[in-house]
Structures are given as C-alpha cells and as structure tokens.
Short mmCIF file of the C-alpha atoms (twelve columns), coordinates in Angstrom:
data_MODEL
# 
_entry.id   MODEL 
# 
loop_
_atom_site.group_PDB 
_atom_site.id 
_atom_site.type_symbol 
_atom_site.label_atom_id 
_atom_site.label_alt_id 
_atom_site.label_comp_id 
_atom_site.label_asym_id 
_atom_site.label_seq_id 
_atom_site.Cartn_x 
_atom_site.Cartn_y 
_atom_site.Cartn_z 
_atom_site.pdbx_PDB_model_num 
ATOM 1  C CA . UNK A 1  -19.716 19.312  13.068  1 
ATOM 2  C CA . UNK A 2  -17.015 17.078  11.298  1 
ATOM 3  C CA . UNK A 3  -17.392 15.636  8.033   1 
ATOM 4  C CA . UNK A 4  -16.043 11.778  7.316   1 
ATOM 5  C CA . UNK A 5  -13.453 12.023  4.507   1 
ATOM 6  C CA . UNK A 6  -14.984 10.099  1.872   1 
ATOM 7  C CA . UNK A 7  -12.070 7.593   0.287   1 
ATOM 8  C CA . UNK A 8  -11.101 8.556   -2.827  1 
ATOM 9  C CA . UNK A 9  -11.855 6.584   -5.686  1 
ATOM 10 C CA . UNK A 10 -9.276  4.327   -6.414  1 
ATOM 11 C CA . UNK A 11 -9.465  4.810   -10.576 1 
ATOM 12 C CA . UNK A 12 -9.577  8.810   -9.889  1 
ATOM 13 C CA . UNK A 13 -6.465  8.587   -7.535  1 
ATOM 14 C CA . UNK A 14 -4.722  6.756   -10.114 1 
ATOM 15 C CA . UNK A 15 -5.400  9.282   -12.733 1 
ATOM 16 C CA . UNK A 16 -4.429  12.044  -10.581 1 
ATOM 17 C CA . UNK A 17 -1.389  10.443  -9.120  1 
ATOM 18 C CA . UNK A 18 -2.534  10.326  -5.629  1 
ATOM 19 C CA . UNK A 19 -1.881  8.428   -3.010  1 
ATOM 20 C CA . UNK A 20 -5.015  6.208   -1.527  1 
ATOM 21 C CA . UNK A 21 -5.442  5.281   2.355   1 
ATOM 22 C CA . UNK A 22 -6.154  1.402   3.299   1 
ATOM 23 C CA . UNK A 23 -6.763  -0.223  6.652   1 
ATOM 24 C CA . UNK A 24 -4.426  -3.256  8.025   1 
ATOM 25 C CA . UNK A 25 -5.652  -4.491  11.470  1 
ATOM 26 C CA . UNK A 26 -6.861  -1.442  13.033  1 
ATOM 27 C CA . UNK A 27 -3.645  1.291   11.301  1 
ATOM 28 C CA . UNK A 28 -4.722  3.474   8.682   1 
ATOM 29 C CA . UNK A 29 -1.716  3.445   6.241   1 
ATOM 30 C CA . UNK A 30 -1.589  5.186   2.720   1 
ATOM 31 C CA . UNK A 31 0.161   3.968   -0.704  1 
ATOM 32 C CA . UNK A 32 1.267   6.066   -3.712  1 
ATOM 33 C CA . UNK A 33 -1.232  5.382   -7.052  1 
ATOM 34 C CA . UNK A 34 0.084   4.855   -11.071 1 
ATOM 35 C CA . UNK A 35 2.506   7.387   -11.508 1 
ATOM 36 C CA . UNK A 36 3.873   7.667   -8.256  1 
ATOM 37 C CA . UNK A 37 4.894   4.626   -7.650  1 
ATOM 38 C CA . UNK A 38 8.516   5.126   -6.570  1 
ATOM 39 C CA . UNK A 39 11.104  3.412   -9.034  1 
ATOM 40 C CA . UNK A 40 12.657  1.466   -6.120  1 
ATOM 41 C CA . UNK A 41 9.013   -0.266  -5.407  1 
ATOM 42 C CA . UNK A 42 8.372   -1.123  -9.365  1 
ATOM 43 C CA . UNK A 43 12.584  -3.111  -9.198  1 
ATOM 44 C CA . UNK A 44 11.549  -5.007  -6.084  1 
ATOM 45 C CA . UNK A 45 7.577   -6.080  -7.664  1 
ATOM 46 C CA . UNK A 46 9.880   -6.817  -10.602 1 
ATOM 47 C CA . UNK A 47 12.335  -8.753  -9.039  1 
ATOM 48 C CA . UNK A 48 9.628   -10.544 -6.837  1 
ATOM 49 C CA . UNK A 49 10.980  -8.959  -3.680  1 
ATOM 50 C CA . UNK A 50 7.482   -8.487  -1.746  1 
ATOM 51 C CA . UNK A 51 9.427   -7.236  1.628   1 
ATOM 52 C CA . UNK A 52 11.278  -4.372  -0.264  1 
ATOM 53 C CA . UNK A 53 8.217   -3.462  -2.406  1 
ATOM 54 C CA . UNK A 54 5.974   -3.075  0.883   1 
ATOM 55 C CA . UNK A 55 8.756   -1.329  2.868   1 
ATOM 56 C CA . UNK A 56 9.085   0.910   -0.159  1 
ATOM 57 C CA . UNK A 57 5.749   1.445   -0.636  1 
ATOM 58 C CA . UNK A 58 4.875   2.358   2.729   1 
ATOM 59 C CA . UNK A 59 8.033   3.893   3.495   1 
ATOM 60 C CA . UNK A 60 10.116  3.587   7.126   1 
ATOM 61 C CA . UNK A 61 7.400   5.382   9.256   1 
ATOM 62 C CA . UNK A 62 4.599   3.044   8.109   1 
ATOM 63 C CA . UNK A 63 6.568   0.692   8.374   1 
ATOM 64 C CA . UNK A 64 7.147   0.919   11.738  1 
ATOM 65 C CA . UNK A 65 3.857   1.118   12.867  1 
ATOM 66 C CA . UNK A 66 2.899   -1.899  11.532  1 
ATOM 67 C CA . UNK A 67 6.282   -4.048  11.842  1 
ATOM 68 C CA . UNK A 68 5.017   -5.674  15.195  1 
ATOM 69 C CA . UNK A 69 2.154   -6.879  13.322  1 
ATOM 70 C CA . UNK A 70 4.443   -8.883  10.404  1 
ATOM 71 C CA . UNK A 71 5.640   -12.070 11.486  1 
ATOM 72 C CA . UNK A 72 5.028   -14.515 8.596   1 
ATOM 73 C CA . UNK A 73 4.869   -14.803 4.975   1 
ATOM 74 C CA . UNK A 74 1.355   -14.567 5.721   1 
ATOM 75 C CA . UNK A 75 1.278   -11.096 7.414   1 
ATOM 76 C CA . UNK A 76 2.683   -9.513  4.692   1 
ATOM 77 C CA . UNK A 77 0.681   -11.086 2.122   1 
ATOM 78 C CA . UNK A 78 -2.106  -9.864  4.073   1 
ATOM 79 C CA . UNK A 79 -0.372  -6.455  4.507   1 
ATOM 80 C CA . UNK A 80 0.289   -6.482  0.208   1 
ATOM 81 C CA . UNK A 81 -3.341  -7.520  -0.362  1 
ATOM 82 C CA . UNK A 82 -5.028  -4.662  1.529   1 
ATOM 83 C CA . UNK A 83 -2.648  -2.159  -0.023  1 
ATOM 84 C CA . UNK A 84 -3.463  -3.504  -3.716  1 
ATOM 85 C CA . UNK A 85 -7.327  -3.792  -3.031  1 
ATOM 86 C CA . UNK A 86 -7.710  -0.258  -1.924  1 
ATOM 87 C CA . UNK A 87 -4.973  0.594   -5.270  1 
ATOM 88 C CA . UNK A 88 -7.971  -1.728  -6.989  1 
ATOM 89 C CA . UNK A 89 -4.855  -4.005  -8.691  1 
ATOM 90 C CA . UNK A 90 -3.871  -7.007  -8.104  1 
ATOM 91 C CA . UNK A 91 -0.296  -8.484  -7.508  1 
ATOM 92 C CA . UNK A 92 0.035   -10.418 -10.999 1 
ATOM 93 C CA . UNK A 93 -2.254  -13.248 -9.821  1 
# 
C-alpha cells in the first residue's frame, strides 16, 4: 500500500536548504528554499526581472512544462505566487 508524501514544511525546508514542491494548474513543480536559492535568481528578484527569476528558479525543464500555460503578465504572477506561497514568502509586497 502507498503512502502520500506529506509536503514538507515550508519553515523546516528552509532551514534544511531543501527544495519544496507547489502546484500550478494541474503540474507539480518544485523550487529551491533559503540557502539554495541560486545567485542568478536572487540578481533577477533584485533587479525586478520576474521572467528570469521564475525561469531560474524553476530551471529549463520546468519551464517547459509549464511555458504553454504563460501568456500574460498575469500567468506568471500567478506562476510566482504559487511558488512563494508554498516557499511561505512573499515577493516584497
């Protein structure tokens, strides 16, 4: 009998560097947590470059799977939010 993965806890990823899965529209996609936040992704956030930080973030073969669903502004907002609500952060707001 299989066992459902529980999620980790976002505040226990964090602290162990891990990486924590999210949902957008139906594709189960993971992000790195505190310390592993690639350098490139922490440039774009700081040069307000939301496109690089998500492709950077995700990396190309999450990024493909989801590229058909990211046609506006909106999309990827939507696409940044789920990623920083499962990292339990928020995007400077």
């Amino acid at each position: 009998m299989a066992t459902a993965k529980k999620p980790p806890n976002p505040l226990e990823a964090e602290a162990n560097d891990e990486s924590v899965e999210f949902e957008f529209r139906g594709v189960k996609l993971t992000a790195p947590m505190g310390d592993a936040y690639p350098i490139e992704a922490i440039e774009a956030y700081e040069e307000n470059k939301m496109v690089s930080f998500v492709k950077v973030m995700l990396g190309p073969a999450q990024m493909s799977k989801v590229s058909k669903e990211l046609k506006t502004l909106k999309d990827l907002r939507e696409l940044a939010e789920a990623m920083t609500a499962a990292q339990d952060t928020s995007l400077g707001e």
